[in-house]
C-alpha positions in Angstrom: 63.6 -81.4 -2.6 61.9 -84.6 -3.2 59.3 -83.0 -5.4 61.5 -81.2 -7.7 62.9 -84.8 -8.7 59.2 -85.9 -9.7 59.3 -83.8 -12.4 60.3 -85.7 -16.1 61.2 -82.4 -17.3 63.0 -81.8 -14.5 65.2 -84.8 -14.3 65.9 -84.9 -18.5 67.4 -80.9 -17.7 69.1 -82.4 -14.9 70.4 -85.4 -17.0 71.5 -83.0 -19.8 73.5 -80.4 -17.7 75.7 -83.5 -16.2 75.8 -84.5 -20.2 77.1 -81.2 -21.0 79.7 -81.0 -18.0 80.8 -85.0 -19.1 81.3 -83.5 -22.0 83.5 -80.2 -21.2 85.6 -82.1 -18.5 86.3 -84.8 -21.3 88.1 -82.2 -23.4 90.7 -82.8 -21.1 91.9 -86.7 -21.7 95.6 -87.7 -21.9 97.9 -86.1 -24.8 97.4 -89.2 -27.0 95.8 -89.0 -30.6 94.0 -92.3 -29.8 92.5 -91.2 -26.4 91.6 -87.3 -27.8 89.5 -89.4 -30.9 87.9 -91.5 -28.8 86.7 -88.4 -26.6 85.8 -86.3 -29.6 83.7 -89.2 -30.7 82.8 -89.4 -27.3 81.6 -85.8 -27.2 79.8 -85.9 -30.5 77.5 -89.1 -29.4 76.6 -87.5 -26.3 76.0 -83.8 -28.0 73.2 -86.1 -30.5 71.7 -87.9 -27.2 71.4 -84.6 -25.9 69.5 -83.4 -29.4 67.2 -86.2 -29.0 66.2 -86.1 -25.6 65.5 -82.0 -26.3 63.8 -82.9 -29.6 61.9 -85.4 -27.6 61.0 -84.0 -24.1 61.0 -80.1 -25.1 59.6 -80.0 -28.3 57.1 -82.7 -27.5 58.1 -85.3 -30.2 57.1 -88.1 -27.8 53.7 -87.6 -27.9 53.9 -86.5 -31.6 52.4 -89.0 -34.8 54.6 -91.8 -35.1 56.0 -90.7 -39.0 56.9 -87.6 -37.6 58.6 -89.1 -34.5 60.3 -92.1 -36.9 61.3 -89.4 -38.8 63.2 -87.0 -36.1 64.8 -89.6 -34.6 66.0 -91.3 -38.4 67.5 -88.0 -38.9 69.4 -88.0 -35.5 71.2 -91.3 -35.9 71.7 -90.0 -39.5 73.8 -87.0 -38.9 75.8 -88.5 -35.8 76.9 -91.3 -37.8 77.6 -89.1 -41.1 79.7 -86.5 -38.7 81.0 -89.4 -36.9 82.1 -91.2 -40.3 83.5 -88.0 -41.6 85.2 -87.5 -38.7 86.7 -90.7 -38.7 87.9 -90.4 -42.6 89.6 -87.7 -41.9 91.9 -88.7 -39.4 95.4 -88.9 -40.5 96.8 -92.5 -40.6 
């Protein structure tokens, strides 16, 4: 058992299954419209962590030139803060 745990690709699939079942079982916070924002923001920072870490570990953008790496991860922290802002505009007041 040891030696499966050795494995980097091994422990970044392990790391994103636990993200992805953080991220289901938080679907279920209280009733309140504070709490179910939070969570939803919650959700979408995790779901781009878990889009870098793929773009990183399966697509092999670590080893990848640095423009090209700069690049993938300007565009992650681009999107998840345009979705988050969006998001967050949109909320009723």
């Amino acid at each position: 058992m040891a030696l499966i745990f050795r494995n980097r690709i091994t422990l970044i699939w392990l790391l994103l299954v636990c993200a992805t079942l953080v991220s289901f079982d938080s679907a279920h916070i209280g009733r309140g419209a504070s709490l179910q924002s939070i969570a939803t923001c919650a959700v979408m920072i995790v779901a781009f962590l878990k889009v870098r870490f793929i773009g990183l570990e399966f697509m092999e953008l670590r080893h990848a030139p640095v423009p090209l790496r700069f690049a993938f991860e300007g565009w992650v922290l681009l999107v998840c803060a345009a979705i988050l802002t969006l998001y967050w505009m949109g909320l009723p007041r």
